[in-house]
Backbone as ProteinMPNN parsed JSONL, in Angstrom:
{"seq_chain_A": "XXXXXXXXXXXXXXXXXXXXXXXXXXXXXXXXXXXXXXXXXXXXXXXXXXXXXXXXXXXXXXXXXXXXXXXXXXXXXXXXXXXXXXXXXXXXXXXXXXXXXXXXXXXXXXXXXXXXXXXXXXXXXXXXXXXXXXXXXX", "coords_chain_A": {"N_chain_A": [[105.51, 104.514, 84.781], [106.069, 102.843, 87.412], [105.654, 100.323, 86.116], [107.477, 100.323, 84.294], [109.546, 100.238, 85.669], [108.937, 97.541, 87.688], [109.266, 96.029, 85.512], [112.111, 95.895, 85.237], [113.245, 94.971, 87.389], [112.259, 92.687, 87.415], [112.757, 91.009, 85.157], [115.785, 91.114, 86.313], [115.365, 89.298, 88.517], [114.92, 87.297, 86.417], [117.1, 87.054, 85.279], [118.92, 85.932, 87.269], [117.77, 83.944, 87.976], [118.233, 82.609, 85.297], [121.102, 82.1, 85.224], [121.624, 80.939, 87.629], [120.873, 78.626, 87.256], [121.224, 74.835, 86.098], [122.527, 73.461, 83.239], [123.465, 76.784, 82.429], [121.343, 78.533, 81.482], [121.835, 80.963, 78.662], [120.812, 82.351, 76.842], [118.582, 83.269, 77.851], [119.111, 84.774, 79.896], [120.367, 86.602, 77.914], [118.435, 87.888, 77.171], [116.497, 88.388, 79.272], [118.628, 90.722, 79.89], [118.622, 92.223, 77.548], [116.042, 93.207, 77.979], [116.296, 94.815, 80.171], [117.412, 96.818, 79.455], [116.714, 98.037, 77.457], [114.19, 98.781, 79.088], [115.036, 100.752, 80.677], [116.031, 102.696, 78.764], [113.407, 103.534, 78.233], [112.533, 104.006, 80.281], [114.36, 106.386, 80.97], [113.126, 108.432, 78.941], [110.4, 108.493, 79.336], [110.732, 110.147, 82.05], [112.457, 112.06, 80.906], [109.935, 113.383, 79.559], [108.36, 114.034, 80.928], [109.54, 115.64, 82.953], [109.596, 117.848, 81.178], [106.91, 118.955, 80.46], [104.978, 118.336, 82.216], [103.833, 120.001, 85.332], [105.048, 120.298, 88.206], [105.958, 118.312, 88.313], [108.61, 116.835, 88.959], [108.449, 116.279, 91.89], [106.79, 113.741, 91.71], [108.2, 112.397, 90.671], [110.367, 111.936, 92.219], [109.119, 110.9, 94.468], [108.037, 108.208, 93.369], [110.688, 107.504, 92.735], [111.616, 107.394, 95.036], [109.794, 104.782, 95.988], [110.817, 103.087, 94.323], [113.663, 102.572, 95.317], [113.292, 101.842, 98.303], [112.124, 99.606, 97.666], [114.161, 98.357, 96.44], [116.315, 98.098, 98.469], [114.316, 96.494, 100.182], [114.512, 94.579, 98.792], [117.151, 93.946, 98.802], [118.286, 93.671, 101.228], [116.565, 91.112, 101.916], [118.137, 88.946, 100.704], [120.662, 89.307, 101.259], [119.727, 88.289, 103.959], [118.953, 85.751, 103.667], [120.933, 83.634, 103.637], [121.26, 83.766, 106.585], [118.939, 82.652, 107.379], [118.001, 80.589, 106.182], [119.768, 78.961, 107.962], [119.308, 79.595, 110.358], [116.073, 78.386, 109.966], [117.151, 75.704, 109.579], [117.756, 74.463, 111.851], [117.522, 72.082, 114.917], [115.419, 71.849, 115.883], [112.898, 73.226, 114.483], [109.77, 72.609, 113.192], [109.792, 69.434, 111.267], [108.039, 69.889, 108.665], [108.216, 72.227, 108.153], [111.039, 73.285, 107.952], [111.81, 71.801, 105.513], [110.115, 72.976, 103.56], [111.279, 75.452, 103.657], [114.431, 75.329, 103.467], [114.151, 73.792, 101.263], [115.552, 73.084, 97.722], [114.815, 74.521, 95.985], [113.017, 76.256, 97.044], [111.386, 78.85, 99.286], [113.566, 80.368, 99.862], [115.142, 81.113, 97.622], [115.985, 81.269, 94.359], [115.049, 80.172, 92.967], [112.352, 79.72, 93.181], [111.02, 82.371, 93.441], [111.262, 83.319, 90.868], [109.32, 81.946, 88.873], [106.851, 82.597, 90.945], [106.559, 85.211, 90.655], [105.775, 85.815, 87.84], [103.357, 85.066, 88.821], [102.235, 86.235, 90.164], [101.897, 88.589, 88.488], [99.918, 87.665, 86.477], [98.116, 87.598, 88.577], [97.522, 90.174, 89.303], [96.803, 91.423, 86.4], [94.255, 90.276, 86.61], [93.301, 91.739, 88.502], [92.153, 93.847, 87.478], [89.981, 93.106, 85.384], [87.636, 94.259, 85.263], [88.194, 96.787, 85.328], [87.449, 100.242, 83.561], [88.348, 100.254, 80.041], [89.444, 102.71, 79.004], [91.079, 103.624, 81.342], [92.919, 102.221, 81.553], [96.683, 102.046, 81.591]], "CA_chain_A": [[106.895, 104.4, 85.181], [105.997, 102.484, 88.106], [105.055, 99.049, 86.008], [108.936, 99.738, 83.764], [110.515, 100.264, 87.02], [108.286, 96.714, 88.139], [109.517, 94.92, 84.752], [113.269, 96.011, 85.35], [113.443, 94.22, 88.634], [111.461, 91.029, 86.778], [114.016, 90.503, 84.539], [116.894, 91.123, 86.76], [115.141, 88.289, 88.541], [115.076, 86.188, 85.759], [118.648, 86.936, 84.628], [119.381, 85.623, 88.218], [117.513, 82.451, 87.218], [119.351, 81.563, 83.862], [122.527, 82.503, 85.514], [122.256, 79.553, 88.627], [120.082, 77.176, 86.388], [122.152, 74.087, 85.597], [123.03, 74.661, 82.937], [122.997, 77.829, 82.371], [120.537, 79.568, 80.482], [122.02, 82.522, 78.577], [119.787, 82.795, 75.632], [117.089, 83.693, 78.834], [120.016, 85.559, 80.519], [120.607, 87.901, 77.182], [117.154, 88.193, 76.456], [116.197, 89.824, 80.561], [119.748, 91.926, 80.001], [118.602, 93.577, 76.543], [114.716, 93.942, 78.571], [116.783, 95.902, 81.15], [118.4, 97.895, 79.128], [114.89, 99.018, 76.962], [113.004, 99.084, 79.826], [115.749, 101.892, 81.136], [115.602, 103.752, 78.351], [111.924, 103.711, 78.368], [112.383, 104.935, 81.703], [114.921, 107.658, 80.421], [112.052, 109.114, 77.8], [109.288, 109.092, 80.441], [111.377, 111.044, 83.01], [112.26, 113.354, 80.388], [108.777, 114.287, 79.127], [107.208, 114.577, 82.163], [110.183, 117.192, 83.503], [109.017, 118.995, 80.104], [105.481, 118.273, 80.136], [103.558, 118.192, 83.242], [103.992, 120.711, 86.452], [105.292, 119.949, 89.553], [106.599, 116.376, 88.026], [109.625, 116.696, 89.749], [107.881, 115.727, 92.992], [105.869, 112.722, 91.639], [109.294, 111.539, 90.356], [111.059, 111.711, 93.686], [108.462, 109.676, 95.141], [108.525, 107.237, 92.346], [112.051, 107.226, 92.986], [111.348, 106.752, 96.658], [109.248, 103.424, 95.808], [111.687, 102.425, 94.059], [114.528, 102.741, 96.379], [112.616, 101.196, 98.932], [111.877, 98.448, 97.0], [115.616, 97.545, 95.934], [116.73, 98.038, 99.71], [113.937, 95.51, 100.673], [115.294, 93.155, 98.227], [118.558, 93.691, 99.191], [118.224, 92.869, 102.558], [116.01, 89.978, 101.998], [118.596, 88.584, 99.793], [121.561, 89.126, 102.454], [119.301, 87.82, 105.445], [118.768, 84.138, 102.783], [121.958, 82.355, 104.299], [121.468, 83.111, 108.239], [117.414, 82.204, 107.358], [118.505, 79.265, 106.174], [120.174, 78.169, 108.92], [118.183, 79.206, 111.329], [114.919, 77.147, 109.73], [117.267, 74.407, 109.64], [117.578, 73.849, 113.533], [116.58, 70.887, 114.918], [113.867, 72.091, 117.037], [112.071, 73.751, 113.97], [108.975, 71.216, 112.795], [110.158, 69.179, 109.597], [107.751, 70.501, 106.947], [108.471, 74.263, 107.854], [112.361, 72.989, 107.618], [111.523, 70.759, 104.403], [109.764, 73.917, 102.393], [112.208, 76.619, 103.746], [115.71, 75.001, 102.757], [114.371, 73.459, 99.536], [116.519, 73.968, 97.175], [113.639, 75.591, 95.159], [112.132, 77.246, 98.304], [111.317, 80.572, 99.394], [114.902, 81.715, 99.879], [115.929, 80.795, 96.124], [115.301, 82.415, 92.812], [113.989, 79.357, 91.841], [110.703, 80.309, 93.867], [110.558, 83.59, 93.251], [111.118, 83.877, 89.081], [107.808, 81.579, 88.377], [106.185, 83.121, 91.417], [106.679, 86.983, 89.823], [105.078, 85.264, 86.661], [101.871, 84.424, 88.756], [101.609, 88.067, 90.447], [101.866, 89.664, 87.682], [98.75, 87.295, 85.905], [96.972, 87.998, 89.596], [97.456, 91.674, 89.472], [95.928, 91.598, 85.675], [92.846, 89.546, 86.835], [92.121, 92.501, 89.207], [91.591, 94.616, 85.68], [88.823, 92.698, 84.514], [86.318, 95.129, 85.504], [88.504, 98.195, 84.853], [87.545, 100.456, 81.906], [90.017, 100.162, 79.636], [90.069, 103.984, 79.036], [91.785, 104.15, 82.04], [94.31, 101.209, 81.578], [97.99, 102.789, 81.299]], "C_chain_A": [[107.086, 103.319, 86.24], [105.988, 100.75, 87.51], [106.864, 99.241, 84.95], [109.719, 99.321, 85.002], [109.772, 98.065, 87.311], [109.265, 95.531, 86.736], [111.028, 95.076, 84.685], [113.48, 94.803, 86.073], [112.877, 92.52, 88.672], [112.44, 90.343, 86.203], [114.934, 90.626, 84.87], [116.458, 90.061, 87.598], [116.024, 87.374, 88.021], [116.385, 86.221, 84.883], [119.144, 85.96, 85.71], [119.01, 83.929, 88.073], [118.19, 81.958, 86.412], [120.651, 81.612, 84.138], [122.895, 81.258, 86.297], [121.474, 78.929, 87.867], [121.474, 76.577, 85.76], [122.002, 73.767, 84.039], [122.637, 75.557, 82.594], [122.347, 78.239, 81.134], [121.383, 80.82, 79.675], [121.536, 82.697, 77.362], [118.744, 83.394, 76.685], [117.493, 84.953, 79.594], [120.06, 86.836, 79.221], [119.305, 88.376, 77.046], [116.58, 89.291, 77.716], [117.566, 90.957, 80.0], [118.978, 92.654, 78.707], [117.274, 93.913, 76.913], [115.13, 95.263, 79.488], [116.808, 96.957, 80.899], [117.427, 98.71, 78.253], [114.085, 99.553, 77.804], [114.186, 100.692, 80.524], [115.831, 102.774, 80.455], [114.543, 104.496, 78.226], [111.547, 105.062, 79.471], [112.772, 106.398, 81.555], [113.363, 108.306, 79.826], [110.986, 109.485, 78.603], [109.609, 110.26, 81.309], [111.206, 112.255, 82.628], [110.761, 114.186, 79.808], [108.176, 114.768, 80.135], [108.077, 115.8, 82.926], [109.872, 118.093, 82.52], [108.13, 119.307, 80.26], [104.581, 119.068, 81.104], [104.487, 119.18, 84.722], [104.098, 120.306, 87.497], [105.494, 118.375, 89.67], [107.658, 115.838, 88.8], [109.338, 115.552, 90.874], [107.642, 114.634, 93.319], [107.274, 111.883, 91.487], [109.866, 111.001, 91.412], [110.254, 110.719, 94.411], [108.444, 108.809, 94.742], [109.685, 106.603, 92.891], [112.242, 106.423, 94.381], [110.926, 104.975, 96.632], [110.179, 102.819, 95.597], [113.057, 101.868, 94.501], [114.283, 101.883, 97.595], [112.353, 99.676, 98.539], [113.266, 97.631, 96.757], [116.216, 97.49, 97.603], [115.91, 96.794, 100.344], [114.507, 93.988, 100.521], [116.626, 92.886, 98.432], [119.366, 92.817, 100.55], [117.161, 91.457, 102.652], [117.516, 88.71, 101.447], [119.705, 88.172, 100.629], [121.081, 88.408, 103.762], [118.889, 86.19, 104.734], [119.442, 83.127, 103.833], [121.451, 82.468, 105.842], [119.857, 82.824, 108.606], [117.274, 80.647, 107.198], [119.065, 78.418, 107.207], [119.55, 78.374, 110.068], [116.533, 78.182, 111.442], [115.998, 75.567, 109.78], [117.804, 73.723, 111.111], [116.776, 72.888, 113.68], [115.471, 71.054, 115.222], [112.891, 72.601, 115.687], [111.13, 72.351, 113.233], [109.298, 70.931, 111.3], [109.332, 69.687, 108.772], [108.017, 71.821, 106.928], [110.015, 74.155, 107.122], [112.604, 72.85, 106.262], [111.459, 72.127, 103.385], [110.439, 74.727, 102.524], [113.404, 76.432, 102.82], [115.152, 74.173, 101.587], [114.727, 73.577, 98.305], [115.772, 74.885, 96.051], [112.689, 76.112, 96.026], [112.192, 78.678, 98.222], [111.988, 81.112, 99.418], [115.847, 81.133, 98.523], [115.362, 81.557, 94.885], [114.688, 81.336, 91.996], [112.854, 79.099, 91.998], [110.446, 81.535, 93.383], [110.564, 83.966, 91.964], [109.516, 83.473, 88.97], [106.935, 82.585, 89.472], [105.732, 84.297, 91.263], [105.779, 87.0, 88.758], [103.607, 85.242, 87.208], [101.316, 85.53, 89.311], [101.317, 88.522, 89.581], [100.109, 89.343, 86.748], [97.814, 87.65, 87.457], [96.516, 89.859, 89.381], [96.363, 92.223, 88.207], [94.478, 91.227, 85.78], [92.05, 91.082, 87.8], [91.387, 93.797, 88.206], [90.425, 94.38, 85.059], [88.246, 93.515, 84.3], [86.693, 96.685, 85.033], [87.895, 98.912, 83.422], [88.697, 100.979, 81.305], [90.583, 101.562, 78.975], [91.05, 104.596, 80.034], [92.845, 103.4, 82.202], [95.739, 102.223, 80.645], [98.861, 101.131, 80.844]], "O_chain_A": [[108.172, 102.743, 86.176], [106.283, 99.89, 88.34], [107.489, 98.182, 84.913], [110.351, 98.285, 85.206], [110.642, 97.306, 86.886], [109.791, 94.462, 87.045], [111.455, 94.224, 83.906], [113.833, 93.751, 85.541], [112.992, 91.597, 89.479], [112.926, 89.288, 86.61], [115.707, 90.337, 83.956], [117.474, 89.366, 87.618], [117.063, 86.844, 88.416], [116.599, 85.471, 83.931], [119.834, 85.05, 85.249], [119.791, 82.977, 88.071], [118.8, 80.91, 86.626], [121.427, 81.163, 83.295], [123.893, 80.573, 86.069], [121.84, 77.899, 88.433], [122.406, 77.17, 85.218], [120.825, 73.974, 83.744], [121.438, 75.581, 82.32], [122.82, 78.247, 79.997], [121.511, 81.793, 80.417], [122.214, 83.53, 76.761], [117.943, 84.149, 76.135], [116.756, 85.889, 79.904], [119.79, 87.984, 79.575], [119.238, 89.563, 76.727], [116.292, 90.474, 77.536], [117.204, 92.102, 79.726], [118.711, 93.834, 78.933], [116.915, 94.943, 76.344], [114.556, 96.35, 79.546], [116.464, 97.939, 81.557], [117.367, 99.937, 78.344], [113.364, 100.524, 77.578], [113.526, 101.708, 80.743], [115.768, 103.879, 80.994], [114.512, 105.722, 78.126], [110.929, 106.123, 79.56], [112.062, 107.37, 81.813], [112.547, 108.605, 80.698], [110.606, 110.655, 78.637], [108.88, 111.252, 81.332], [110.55, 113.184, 83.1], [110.646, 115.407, 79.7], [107.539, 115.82, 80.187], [107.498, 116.764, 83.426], [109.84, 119.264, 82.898], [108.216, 120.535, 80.268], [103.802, 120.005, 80.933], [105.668, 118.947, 84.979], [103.066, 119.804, 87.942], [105.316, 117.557, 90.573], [107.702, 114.69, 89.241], [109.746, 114.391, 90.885], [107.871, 114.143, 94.424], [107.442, 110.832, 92.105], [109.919, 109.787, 91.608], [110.795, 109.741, 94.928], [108.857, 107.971, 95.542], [109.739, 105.479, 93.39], [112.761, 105.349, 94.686], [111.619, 104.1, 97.152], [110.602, 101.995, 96.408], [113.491, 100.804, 94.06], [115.219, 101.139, 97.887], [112.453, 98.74, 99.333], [113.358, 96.411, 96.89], [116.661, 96.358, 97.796], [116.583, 96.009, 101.013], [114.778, 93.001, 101.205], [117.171, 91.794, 98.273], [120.264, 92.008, 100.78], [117.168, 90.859, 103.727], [117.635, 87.647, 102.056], [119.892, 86.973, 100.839], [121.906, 87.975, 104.566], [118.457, 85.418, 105.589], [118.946, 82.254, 104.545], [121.215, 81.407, 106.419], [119.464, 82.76, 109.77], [116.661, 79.803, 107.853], [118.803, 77.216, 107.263], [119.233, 77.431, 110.794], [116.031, 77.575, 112.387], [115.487, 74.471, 110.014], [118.178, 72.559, 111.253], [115.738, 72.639, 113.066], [114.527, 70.38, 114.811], [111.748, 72.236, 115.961], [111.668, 71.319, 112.831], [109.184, 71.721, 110.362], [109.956, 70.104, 107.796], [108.06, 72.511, 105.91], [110.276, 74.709, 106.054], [113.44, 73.565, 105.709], [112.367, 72.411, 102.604], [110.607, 75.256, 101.424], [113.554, 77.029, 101.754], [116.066, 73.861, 100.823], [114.026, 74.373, 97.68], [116.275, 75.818, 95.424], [111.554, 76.385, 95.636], [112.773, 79.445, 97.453], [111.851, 82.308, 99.161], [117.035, 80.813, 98.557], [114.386, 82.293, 94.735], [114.098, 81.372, 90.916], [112.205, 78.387, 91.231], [109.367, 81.633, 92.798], [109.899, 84.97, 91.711], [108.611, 84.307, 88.967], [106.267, 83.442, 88.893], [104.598, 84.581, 91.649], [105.028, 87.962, 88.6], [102.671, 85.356, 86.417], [100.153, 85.872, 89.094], [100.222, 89.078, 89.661], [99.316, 90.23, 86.433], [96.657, 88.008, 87.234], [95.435, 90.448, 89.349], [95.44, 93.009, 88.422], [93.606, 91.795, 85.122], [90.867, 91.421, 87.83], [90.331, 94.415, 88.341], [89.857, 95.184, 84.319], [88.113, 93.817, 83.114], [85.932, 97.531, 84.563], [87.859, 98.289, 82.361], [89.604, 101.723, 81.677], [91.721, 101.692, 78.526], [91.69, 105.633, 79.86], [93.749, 103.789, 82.942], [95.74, 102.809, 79.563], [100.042, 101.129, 80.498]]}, "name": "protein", "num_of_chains": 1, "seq": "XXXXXXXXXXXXXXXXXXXXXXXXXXXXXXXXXXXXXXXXXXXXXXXXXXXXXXXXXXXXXXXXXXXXXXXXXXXXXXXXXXXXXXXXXXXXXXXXXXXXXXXXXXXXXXXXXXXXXXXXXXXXXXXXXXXXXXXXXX"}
């Protein structure tokens, strides 16, 4: 649940990408919206088996839930704190290349850093698998 919940928030990303990309993407844009909307039902179907299923699921959910919550609040406030980040790296006093890579218009406070960059976690995160056995890969 933890890796739909993970590919929701990927493709609401990358909707966010084809949306400010000049022009706009929306063949990339429909394609994250109908991932959303699978990966939510997905989510639905899991929820429900495991409140059928498994004992004291409730619990695990709520925490789940918790992560997840947590997680959209981080991004929320990262997202709102962009513009007065921006202007604070762009003071004079701050040293030009911190300035340079901050406000770039494909810098760290843009979605046009953070879509590809999501892309290269996600291949880091599989690399730490190698070794796993794959009886236990979910």
């Amino acid at each position: 649940m933890e890796m739909t919940a993970t590919m929701m928030g990927y493709s609401g990303l990358f909707m966010g990408f084809a949306w400010q990309v000049q022009p706009r993407n929306m063949l990339l844009f429909a394609c994250h919206a109908f991932n959303i909307t699978a990966q939510a039902n997905q989510m639905r179907r899991a929820v429900e088996y495991k409140l059928a299923n498994e004992p004291n699921s409730k619990d695990a959910l709520l925490e789940t839930g918790k992560k997840v919550a947590g997680g959209t609040a981080l991004t929320a406030a990262l997202i709102a704190a962009s513009g007065p980040l921006k202007v604070f790296f762009s003071a004079p006093a701050m040293p030009s290349m911190i300035k340079d890579i901050i406000t770039h218009p494909a810098g760290p406070l843009t979605v046009f850093f953070w879509a590809p960059t999501s892309k290269w976690l996600f291949s880091v995160k599989n690399l730490k698998d190698l070794e796993k056995p794959t009886d236990t890969i979910r």
